[in-house]
N, C-alpha and C positions, 0 to 999 in steps of 0.2 A: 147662225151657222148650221147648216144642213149634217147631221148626225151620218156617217157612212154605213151602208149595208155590209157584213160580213157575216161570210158562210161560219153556222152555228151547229155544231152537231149537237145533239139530247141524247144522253145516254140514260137509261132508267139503273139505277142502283141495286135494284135484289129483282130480278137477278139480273148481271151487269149483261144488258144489251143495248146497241143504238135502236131508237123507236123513231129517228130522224134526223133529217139536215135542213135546217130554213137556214131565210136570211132574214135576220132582224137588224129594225132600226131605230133601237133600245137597247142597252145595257140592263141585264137583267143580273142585280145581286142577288147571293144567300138571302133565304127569307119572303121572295119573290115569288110569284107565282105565274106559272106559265100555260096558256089553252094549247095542244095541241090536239089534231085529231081528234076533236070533240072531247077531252079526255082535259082533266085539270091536275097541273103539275107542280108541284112544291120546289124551288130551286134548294139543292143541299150545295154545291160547290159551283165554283167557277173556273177554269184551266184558259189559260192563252196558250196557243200552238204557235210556234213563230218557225219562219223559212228564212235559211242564210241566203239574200240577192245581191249581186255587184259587190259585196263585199259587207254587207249590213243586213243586219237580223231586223225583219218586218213581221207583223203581228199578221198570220196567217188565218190561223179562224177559232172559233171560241167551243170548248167543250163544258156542258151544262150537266150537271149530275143532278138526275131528279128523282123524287118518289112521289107517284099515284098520292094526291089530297083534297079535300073537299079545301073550297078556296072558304077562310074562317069569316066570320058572320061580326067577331067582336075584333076589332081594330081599334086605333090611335093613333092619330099623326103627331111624332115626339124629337124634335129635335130635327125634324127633317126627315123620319125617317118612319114608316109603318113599321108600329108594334103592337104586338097579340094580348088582347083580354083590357081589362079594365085596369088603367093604370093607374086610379085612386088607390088602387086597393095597395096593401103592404106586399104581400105576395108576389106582386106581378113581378117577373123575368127581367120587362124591358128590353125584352128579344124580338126578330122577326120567327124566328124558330121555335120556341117554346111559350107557353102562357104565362106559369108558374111553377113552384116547386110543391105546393100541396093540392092540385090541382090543374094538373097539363094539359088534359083531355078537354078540358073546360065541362061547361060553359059557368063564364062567372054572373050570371045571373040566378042568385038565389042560391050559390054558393054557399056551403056554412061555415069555411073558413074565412068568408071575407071580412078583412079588420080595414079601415079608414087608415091609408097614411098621412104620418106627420108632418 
């Protein structure tokens, strides 16, 4: 089944302005990462805008709340789902949004907090 295109605005976060309108056709969650304008974007939120038609609320177009980010180097497919840094390690998040708690910024290689999880 063919995925429908709906108008997406991108609003950048600090400071809050629109830097765009596409149509995607992809469901872009938190943690995602978005090219626009040559420019690589980290999704923080996701918003449905919906319009009352005939009587029924329809899913009008989708607002993206991003911030300017280097798209990350260390990944993981977990669960179905891309997550950040090395998930051997104890530390890791298990986030799309964050790495870890003693070591956010990364990168986990050669880390000196990394401990083997159990």
């Amino acid at each position: 089944m063919e995925q429908p295109t709906l108008s997406t605005e991108v609003i950048l976060t600090h400071p809050q302005q629109t830097i765009g309108n596409v149509q995607l056709d992809w469901s872009p969650q938190p943690g995602s990462y978005l090219d626009l304008n040559g420019k690589t974007y980290a999704v923080l939120e996701r918003h449905h805008r919906y319009q009352l038609r005939a009587g029924r609320y329809q899913l009008h177009k989708i607002a993206l709340y991003v911030q300017s980010a280097p798209r990350p180097l260390e990944r993981s497919l977990v669960a179905g789902r891309w997550v950040l840094g090395d998930v051997s390690c104890r530390f890791n998040a298990q986030s799309e949004l964050i790495r870890c708690a003693v070591n956010p910024e990364g990168p986990c290689e050669a880390c000196q907090f990394y401990e083997q999880s159990v």
